[in-house]
N, C-alpha and C positions, 0 to 999 in steps of 0.2 A: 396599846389601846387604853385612853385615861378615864374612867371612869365604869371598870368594867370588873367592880366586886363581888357586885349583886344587880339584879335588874337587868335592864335592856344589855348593858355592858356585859354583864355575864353571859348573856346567851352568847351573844357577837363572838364574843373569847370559844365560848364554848365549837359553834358552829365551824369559827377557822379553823379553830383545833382539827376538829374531824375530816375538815378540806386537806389536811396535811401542811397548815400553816405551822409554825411557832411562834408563842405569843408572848410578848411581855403582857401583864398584869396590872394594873395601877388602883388604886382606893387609897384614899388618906388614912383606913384603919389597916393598922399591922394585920389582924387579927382575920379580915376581914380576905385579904391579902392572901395570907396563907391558907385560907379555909377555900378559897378561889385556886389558887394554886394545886391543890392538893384533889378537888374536885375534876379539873380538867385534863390535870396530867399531860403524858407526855413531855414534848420540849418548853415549857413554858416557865417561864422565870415573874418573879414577881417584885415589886416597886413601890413601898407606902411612903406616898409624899403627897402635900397637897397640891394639885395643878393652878396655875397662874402666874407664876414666876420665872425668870428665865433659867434658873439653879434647877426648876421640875424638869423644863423639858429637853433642856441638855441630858440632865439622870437618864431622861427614858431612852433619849435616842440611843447615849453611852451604852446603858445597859442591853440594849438590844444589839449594835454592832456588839461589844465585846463578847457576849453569853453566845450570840445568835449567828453570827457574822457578818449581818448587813443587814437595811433597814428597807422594804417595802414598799410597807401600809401604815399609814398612822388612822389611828381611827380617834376621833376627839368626840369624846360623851359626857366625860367629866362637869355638875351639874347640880346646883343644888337651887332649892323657891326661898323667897322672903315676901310671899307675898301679900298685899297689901293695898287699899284702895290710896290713889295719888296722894290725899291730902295729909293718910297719916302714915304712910311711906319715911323711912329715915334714912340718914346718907349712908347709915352701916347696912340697913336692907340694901339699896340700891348696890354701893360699892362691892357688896359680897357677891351676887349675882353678875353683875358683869365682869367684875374680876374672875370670877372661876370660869363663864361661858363663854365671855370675849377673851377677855384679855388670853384667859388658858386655851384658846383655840387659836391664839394669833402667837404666840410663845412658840407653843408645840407645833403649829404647823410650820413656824421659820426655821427650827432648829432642823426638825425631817426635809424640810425642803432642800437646807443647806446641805444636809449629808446626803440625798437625792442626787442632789447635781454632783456631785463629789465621786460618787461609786458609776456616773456617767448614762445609767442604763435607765431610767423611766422610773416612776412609784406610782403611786395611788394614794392619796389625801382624802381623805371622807372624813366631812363634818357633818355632825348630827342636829339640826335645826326641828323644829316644832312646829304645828299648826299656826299658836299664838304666835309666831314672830313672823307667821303669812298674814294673816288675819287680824292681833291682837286679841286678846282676853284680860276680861274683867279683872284688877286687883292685879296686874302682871306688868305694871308700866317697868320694869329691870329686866324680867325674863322677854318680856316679848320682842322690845328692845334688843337684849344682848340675840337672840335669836334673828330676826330680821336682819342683822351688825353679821351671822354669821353666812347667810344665804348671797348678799353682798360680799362678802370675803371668797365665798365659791367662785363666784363671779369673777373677780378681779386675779386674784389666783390661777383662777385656770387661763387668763391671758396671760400672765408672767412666766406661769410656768410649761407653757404649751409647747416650748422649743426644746425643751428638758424629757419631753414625753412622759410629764407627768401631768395626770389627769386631778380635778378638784371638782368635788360633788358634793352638795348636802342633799339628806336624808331626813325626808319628815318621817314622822314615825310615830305612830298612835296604839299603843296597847295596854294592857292589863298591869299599869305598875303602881308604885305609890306617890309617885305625880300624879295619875288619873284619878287614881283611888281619890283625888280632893275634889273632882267636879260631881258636883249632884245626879248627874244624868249616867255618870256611867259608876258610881261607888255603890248603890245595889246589886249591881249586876256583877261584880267584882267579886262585890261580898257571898253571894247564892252559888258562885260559880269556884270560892274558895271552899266553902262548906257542902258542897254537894258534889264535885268533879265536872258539873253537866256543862256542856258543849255553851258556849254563848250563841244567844239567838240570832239565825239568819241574818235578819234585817238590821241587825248591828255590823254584822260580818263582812255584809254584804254595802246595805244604803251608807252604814256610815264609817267602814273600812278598821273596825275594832275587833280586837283578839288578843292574842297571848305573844309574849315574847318571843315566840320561839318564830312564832307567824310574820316576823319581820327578819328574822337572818339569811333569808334566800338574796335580799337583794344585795345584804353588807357582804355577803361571799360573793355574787355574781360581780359587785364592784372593787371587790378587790382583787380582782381575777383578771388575764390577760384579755377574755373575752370582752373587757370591757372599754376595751384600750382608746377607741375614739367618741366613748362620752366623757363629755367634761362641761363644767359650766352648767350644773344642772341642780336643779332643786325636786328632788324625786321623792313620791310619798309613797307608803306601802301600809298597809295593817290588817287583820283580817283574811278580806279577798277579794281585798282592792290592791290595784298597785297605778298609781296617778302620774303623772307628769303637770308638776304645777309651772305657769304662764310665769316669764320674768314682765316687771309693770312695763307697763307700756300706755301711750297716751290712746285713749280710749275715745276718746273725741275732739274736733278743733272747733272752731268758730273762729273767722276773721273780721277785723274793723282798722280799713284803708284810716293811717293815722296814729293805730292805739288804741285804747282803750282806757276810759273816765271811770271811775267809779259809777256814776251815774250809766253808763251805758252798759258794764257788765251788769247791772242792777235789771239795769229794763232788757236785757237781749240774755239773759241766764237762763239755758233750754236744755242743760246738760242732765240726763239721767243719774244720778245718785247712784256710786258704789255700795254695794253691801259690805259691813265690817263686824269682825267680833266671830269668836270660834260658836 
């Protein structure tokens, strides 16, 4: 699991753990690594490299057959923000963000793929996608992007790999981390709920599917379980005490013009209701 030192990634680790999984480890800190290692116990082995490269994800697969004896689940969470409104955006913010979210979720999932097909018997591939890369968010044109890039890779994935009986899903996933902690609306309620223990309010819980880490590990263990053996191709949201099923795009409306269409005529015959966008 690559990005699972601290935060969302640490539950996830954590929750397999106690499914009776074993778990490789991954954070780009040593330190960080072993502190995660050490917390989870049991069979779990740990891996500090940075994800994106094809030398990571070969490491992790390695290190999981050889320590473990075979591979799975890959879980890709591995993730970091540069974020920034478009104009003063720079090609290191942009490239750092897609490099670790795309690139490191297309790395790791070929390498597990290929050792998937290999040991013959089916996996599970879960990539961890975002609201922003359903919807887009402000200041996010890298992450929303690399996210959106990852929701499409589930997609395509799980027709490449379906003959393999291996299943590929992403996971939206909304709670209480230090990604959130930066949107205005919900780093109050972070902050009150760090300093006092008290429950997050219902209609957070509830209307807008917000809560704690831990409140999202039912679904990374239900998907990475046999029981889940004929979803695939999904983009599944969970937070809180919501659990969603978000819509792949699909055309929303047509209008036809025997001929084609002029500029001038979608001009004057434009009667399509406007999509909502933006988290």
């Amino acid at each position: 699991m690559t990005g699972s030192g601290r935060g969302l990634g640490l539950a996830y680790a954590r929750a397999l753990a106690g499914a009776g999984a074993s778990v490789v480890v991954n954070d780009v800190d040593p330190a960080v690594v072993d502190a995660a290692v050490a917390d989870i116990g049991g069979r779990t082995v740990g891996v500090a490299a940075a994800v994106g490269d094809t030398a990571t994800a070969d490491l992790l697969v390695t290190t999981a057959v050889q320590t473990l004896g075979r591979l799975d689940v890959l879980i890709t969470n591995a993730g970091v923000l540069r974020d920034r409104v478009l104009w003063k955006m720079t090609d290191d913010d942009f490239d750092t963000v897609i490099g670790v979210h795309l690139r490191g979720t297309f790395t790791c999932a070929r390498a597990a793929a290929i050792r998937m097909r290999e040991q013959g018997d089916g996996g599970r591939i879960i990539l961890i996608g975002s609201p922003a890369g359903q919807r887009g968010n402000f200041g996010q044109t890298n992450y929303a992007a690399a996210k959106a890039g990852i929701a499409a890779m589930a997609r395509t994935w799980a027709l490449e790999l379906a003959r393999s009986a291996i299943t590929v899903n992403a996971v939206i996933p909304v709670a209480a981390t230090e990604m959130t902690r930066t949107i205005p609306a919900f780093a109050p309620v972070i902050e009150e709920w760090e300093r006092t223990g008290a429950p997050f309010p219902a209609r957070l819980r509830h209307d807008e599917g917000f809560g704690t880490v831990e409140d999202v590990t039912g679904l990374i263990t239900f998907l990475a379980s046999d029981a889940s053996k004929e979803i695939t191709g999904q983009a599944i949201g969970i937070g809180g005490d919501k659990l969603a099923l978000w819509s792949h795009p699909a055309e929303k409306e047509a209008r036809f013009h025997d001929g084609g269409w002029t500029a001038d005529e979608i001009a004057a015959g434009w009667a399509f209701t406007a999509e909502s966008y933006g988290i």
